[in-house]
N, C-alpha and C positions, 0 to 999 in steps of 0.2 A: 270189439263190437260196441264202441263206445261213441261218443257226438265226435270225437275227437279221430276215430278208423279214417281210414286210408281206403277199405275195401271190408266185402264182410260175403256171405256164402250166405243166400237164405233159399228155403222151400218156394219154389214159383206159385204157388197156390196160395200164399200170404205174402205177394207182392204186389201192386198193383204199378205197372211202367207209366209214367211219365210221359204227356203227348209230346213230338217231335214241336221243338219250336215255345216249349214253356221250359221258363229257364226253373231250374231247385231252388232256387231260392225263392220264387213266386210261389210253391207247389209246397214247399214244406210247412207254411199255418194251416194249409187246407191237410196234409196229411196227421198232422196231430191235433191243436184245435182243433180244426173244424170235422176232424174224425169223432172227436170226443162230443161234438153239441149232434153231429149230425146223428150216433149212436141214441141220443137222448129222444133227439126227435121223430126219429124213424124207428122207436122200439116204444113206447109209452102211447100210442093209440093218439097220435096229432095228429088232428086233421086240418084241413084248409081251412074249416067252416070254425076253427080254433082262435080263439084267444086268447095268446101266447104273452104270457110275464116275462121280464127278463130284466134282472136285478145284476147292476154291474155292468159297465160299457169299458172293460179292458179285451185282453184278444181272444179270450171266449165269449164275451157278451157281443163283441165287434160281429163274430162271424153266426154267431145263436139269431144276433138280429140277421143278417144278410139272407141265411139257412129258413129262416122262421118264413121270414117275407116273399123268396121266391118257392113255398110250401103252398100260398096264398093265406098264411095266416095273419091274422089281425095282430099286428106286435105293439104290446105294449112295454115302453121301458121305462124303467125305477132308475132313479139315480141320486144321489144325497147332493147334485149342484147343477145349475145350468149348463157348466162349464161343455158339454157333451150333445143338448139339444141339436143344435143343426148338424153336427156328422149323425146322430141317429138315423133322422130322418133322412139323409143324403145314402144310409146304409138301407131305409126300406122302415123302419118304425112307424108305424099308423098313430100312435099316442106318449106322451112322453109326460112326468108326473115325477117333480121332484118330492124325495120322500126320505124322511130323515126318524132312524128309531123312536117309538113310542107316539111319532104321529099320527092321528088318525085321517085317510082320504075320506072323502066326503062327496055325493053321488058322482061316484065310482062302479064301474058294471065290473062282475067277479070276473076274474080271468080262469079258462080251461085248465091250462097247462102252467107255471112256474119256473123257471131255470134261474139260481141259484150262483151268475159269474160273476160276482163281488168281490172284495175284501176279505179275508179273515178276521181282520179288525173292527166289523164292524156285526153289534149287537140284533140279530135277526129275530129274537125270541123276544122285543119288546113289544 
């Protein structure tokens, strides 16, 4: 039952099929990623009328932004380099604000909600 099976036996009540015509490979960031942001988003009281942080543009931040923006929430993304603006916002980000530890933003409107898909390496407590 490994990444690596051939086949595996599961409860159909914790499966969800696959539409006719989307290949697995297209279908498997949305079944883990985007299981993982959409659990955050759909259980922690976001709303449309929310203004969604979202620190990190790797494949959780990819799909948190996508997830966020057809929510209708205002997505704002954190990132330590330009290097990511134009796919943000080609993903749906309303705001983009690079931001690097111990920096302070500067009239900035608070954001509702936070998500958190960064680095490990990188110092959040400054």
């Amino acid at each position: 039952m490994g990444s690596f099976s051939e086949g595996v036996v599961w409860d159909a009540g914790c499966v969800i099929p696959i539409p006719d015509g989307y290949d697995s490979a297209d279908a498997a960031p949305l079944m883990c990623a985007g299981a993982t942001v959409w659990t955050v988003l759909s259980e922690y009281g976001v709303r449309s009328t929310d203004r969604v942080g979202i620190m990190g543009i790797g494949g959780l931040g990819h799909l948190a932004i996508k997830l966020a923006a057809a929510m209708g929430c205002h997505v704002v993304v954190f990132s330590s380099s330009e290097a990511k603006r134009e796919e943000a916002f080609s993903f749906g980000a309303s705001e983009y604000h690079v931001f690097k530890a111990g920096q302070e933003l500067t009239d900035f409107k608070p954001v509702n909600h936070l998500l958190l898909c960064g680095s490990a390496n990188v110092d959040y407590s400054a």
